[in-house]
KOLTOR-652233 format. One record per residue (C-alpha): residue in one letter; residue number from 1; x, y, z. Coordinates in steps of 0.2 Angstrom, whole numbers, plus 2048, in hexadecimal, padded with zeros to 3 digits. Example, Ala and Ser with C-alpha at 12.3 -4.5 7.8 and 13.67 -1.06 7.14 Angstrom:
<badrens>
+----+-----+------+-------+-----+
! aa !   i ! east ! north !  up !
+----+-----+------+-------+-----+
!  a !   1 !  83E !   7EA ! 827 !
!  s !   2 !  844 !   7FB ! 824 !
+----+-----+------+-------+-----+
</badrens>
This chain:
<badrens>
+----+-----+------+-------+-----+
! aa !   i ! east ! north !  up !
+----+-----+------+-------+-----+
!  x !   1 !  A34 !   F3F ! 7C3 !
!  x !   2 !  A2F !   F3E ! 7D4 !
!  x !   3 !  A38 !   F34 ! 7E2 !
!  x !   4 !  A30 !   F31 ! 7F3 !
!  x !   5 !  A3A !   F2C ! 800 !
!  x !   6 !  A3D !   F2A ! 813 !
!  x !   7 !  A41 !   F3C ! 819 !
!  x !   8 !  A55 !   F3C ! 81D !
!  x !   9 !  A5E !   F49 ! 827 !
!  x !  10 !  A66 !   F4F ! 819 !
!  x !  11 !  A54 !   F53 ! 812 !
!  x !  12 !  A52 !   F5D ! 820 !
!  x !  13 !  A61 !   F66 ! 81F !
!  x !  14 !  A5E !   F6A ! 80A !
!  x !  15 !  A4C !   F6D ! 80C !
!  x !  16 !  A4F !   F7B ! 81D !
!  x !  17 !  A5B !   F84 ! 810 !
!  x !  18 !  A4E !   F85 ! 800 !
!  x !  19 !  A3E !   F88 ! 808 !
!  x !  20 !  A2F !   F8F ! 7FC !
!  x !  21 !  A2E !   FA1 ! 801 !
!  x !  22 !  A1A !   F9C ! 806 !
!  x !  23 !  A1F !   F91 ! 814 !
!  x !  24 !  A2C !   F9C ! 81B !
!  x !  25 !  A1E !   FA9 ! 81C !
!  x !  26 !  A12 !   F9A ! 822 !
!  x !  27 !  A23 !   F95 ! 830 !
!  x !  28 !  A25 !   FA9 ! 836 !
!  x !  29 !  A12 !   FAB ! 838 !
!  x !  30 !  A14 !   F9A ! 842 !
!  x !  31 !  A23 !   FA2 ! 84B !
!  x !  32 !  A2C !   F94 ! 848 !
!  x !  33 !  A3D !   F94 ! 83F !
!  x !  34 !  A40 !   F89 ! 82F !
!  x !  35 !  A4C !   F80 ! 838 !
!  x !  36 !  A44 !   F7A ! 847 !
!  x !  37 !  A36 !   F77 ! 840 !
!  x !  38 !  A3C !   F69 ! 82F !
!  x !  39 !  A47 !   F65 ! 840 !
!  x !  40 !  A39 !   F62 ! 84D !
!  x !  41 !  A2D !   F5B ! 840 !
!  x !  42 !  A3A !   F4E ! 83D !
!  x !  43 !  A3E !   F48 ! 84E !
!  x !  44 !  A2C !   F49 ! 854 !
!  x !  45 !  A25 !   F40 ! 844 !
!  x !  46 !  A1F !   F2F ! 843 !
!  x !  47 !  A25 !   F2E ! 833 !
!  x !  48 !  A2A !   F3C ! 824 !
!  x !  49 !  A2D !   F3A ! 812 !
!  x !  50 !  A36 !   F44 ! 806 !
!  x !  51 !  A30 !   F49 ! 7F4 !
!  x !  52 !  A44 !   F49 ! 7E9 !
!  x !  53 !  A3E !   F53 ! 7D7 !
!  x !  54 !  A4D !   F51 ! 7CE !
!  x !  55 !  A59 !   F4C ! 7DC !
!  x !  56 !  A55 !   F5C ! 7E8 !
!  x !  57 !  A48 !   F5B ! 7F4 !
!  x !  58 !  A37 !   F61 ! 7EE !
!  x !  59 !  A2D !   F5E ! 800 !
!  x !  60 !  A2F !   F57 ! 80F !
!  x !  61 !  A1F !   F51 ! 81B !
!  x !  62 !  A1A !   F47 ! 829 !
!  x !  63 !  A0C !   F44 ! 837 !
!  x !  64 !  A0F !   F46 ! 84A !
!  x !  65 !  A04 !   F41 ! 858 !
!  x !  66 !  A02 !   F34 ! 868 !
!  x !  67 !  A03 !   F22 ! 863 !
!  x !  68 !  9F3 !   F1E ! 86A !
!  x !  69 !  9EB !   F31 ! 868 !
!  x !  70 !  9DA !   F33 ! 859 !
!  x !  71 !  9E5 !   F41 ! 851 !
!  x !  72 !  9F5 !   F42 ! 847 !
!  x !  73 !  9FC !   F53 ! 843 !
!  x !  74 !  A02 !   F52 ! 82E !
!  x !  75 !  A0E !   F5F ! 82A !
!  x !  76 !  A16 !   F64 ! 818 !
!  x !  77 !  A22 !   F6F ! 815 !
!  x !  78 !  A2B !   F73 ! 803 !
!  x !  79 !  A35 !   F79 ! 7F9 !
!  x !  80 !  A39 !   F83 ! 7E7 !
!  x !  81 !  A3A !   F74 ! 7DE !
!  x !  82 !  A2B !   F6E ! 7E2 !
!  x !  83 !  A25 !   F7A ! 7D8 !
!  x !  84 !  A2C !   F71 ! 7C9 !
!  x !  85 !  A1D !   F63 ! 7CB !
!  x !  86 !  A0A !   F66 ! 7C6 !
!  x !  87 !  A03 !   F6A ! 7D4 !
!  x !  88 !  9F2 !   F5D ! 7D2 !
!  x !  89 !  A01 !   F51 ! 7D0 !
!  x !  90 !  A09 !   F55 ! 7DF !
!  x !  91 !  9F7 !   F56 ! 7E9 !
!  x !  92 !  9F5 !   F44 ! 7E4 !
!  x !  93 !  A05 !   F3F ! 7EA !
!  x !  94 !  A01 !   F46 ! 7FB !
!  x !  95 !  9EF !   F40 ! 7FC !
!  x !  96 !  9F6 !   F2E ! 7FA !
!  x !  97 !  A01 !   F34 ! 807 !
!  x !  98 !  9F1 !   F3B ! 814 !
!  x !  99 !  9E9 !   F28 ! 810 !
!  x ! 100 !  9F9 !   F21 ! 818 !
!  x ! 101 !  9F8 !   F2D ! 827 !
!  x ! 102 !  9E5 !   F29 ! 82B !
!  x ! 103 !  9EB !   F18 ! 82B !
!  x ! 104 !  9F5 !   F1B ! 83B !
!  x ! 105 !  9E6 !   F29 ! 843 !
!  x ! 106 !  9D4 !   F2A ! 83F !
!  x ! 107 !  9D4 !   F3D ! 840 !
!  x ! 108 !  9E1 !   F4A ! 83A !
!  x ! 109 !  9E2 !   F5B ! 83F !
!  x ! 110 !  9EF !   F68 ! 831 !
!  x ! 111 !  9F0 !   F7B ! 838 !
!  x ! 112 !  9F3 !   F86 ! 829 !
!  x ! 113 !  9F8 !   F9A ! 825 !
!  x ! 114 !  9E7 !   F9E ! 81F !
!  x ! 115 !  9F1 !   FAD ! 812 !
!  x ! 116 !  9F9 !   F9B ! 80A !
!  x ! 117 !  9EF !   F98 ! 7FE !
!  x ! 118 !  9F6 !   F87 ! 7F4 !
!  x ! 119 !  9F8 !   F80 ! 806 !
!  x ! 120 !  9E8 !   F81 ! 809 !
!  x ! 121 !  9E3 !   F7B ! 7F8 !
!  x ! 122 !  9EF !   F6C ! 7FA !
!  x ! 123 !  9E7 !   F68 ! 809 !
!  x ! 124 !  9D8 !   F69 ! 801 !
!  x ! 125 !  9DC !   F5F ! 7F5 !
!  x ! 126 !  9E2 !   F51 ! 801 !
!  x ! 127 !  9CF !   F51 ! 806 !
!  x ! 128 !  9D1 !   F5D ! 817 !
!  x ! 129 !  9C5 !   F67 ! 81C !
!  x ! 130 !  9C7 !   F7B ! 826 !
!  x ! 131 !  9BC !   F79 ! 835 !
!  x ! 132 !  9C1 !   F88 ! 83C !
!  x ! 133 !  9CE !   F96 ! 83C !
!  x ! 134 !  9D8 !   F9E ! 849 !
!  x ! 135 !  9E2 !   FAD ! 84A !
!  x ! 136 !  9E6 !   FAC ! 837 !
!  x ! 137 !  9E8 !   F99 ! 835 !
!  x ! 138 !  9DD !   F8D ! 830 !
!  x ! 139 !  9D9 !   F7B ! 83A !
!  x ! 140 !  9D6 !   F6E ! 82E !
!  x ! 141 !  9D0 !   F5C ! 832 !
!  x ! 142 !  9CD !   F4C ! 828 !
!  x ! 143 !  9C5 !   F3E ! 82E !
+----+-----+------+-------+-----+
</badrens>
């Protein structure tokens, strides 16, 4: 089972400590720590929800930006336990959640490791499209 839920702290805090070992490596190559980024993403984020597989917390995500900016920023960052969900599952989960995000900004902008392969299929999946690639990382857009 599958509960989404408005992101709490203590999401933040469980999710910082059980990481996927892919985003880890997506956070170092950000240069960015775990910590600071679940932490910043949550502070700076319009809104965030939380994914709780089997009372832990499978995924945490979000979208940043100016109120009155074109783009929003989504994030997603998640954990070992999402990996006890089908992945097309989960990608339909999270589209449903990119449809609510281009409710609030016409365009949104995602910057992916490009070595992360089922981020960039997830995002995919969610409809994005890689425009271009920087430095290792993929820009992806949907609008």
């Amino acid at each position: 089972m599958i509960e989404i839920t408005r992101t709490r702290i203590s999401h933040v805090k469980e999710l910082i400590d059980n990481l996927r070992e892919d985003d880890l490596k997506e956070l170092k190559a950000m240069n960015i720590t775990p910590k600071k980024a679940l932490v910043l993403g949550y502070k700076k984020s319009i809104w965030t929800k939380t994914a709780i597989v089997n009372g832990r917390v499978a995924a945490i995500w979000g979208i940043s930006g100016a109120p009155l900016s074109l783009v929003g920023t989504p994030w997603l960052l998640t954990s070992k336990h999402c990996e006890s969900v089908s992945s097309i599952r989960f990608a339909r989960i999270y589209k449903n959640q990119v449809a609510e995000m281009l409710k609030l900004f016409p365009t949104l902008e995602n910057i992916v490791d490009a070595s992360y392969t089922k981020a960039v299929k997830m995002l995919e999946l969610a409809g994005f499209t890689a425009n271009s690639a920087y430095k290792g990382f993929k820009i992806c857009t949907l609008n």
